[in-house]
N, C-alpha and C positions, 0 to 999 in steps of 0.2 A: 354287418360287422358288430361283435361284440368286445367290451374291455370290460379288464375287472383292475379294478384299481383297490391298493391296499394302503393301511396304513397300520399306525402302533407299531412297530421293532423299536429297536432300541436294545443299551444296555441296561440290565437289572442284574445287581447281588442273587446269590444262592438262598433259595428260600422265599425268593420274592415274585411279585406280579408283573404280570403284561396282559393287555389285551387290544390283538387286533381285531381290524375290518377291513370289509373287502365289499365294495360297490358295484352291483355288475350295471353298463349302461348299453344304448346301441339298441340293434335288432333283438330282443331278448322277445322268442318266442314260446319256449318251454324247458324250464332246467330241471331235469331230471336228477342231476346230482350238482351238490357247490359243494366246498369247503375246501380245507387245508393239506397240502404236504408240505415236507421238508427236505432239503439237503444239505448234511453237512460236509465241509472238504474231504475229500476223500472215498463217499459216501455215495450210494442210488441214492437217489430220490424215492422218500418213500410217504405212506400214507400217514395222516395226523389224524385226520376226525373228517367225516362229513355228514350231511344230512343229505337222506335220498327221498326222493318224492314220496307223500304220503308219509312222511314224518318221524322214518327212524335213523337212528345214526349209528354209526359206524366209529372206533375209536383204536388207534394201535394201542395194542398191549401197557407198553413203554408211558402211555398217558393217561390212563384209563385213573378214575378218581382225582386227577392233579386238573385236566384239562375238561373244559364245556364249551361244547359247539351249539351256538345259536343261529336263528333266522329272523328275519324282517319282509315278509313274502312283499308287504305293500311298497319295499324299500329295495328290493331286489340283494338286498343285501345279509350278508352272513359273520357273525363274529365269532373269536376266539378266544375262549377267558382263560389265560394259564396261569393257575397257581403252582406254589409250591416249588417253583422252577430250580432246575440243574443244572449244572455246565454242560453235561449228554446233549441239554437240549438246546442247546447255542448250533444256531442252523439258518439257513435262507429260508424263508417260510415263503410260498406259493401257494395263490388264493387258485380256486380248479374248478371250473363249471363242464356241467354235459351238456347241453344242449338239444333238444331235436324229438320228433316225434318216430318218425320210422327209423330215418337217416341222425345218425348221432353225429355232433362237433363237439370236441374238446377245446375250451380255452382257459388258457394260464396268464397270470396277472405277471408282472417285472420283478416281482420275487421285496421281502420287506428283511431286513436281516436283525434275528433277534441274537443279544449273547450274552448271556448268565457266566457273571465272574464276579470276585471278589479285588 
């Protein structure tokens, strides 16, 4: 079994920072992909940033220059630096691993709630 435990949400003003992590522990054999999505009310759940094996990342549109996904490969663990933030982006944030070498497992962390208001 794997868990990915998250932290940093919280409220921040418009214009300001946050930044989470997300720890993965357990059976951790091979993560082919970590990092973040979101949902906010209303909303799918959709992609924020990740990092895929072998070192590139992935980043929605909506974040791209505001938002930086990092790694800690010796830490199993993955961060998210978001500046510049929005009210758009007041959302449940969900930490996301792949898992697996032939056979792929997806796990989701208990979701961390971030929300940009004044």
């Amino acid at each position: 079994q794997v868990q990915l435990v998250e932290s940093g949400g919280g409220l921040v003003q418009p214009g300001g920072s946050l930044r989470l992590s997300c720890a993965a522990s357990g059976n951790i054999f091979s993560i082919n992909v970590m990092g973040w999505y979101r949902q906010a009310p209303g909303k799918q759940r959709e992609l924020v940033a990740v990092i895929i094996s072998g070192g590139s990342e992935k980043y929605a549109d909506s974040v791209k220059g505001r938002f930086t996904i990092s790694g800690d490969n010796a830490k199993n663990t993955v961060y998210l630096q978001m500046n510049s933030l929005k009210p758009e982006d007041t959302a449940v944030y969900y930490c996301y691993a792949k898992l697996g070498i032939i056979n792929y497992i997806d796990y989701w962390g208990q979701g961390t709630q971030v929300t940009v208001s004044s």
